[in-house]
N, C-alpha and C positions, 0 to 999 in steps of 0.2 A: 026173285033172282037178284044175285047180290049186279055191285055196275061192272061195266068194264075197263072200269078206267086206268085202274091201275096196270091193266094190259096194253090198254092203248096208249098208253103215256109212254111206254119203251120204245126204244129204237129197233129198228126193225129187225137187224141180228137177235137181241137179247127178244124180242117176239118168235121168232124162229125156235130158240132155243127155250123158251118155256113152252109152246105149242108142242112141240116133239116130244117133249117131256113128261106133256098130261095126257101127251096122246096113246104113248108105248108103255110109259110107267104108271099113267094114275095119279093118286095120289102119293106113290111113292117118289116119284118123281119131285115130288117137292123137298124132300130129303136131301136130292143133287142139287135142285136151284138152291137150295138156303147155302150148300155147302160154298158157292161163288165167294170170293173175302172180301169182293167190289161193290158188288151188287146183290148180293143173298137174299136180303131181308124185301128190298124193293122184287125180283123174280119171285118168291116165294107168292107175296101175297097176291102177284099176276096170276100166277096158277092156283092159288087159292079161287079167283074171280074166276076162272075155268071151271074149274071143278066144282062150283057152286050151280053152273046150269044144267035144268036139266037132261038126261041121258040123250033124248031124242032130237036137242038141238045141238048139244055139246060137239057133238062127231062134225055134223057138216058146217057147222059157226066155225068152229076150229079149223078147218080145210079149209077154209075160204079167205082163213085171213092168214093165214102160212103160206096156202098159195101169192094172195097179195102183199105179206111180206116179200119172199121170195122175188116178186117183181118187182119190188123196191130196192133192194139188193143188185139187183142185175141190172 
């Protein structure tokens, strides 16, 4: 399992928005994060770290920390 650091190192907006991204797109979704002109390459390899776990953890590890995003946000 690759780490997750490169996810956890983002601020919790740009966490939101690669979450949603590997959640609805996959790995296509990494296509939109690179496309960022700020932050592309750092998103990118966030959802890279996402998509590198396996299926059965991926879904609810992902909802757990969008949800806790989100309360970081609010």
């Amino acid at each position: 399992m690759k780490s997750l650091q490169a996810f956890e190192r983002l601020d919790a907006t740009s966490r939101i928005r690669v979450a949603i991204a590997v959640l609805i797109d996959g790995k296509d979704g990494l296509d939109v994060l690179e496309s960022d002109v700020f932050k592309g390459e750092e998103l990118k390899k966030a959802g890279e770290a996402l998509l590198a776990l396996e299926l059965d953890v991926r879904f609810p590890l992902i909802g757990t920390m969008l949800r806790l995003a989100f309360e970081e946000v609010s």
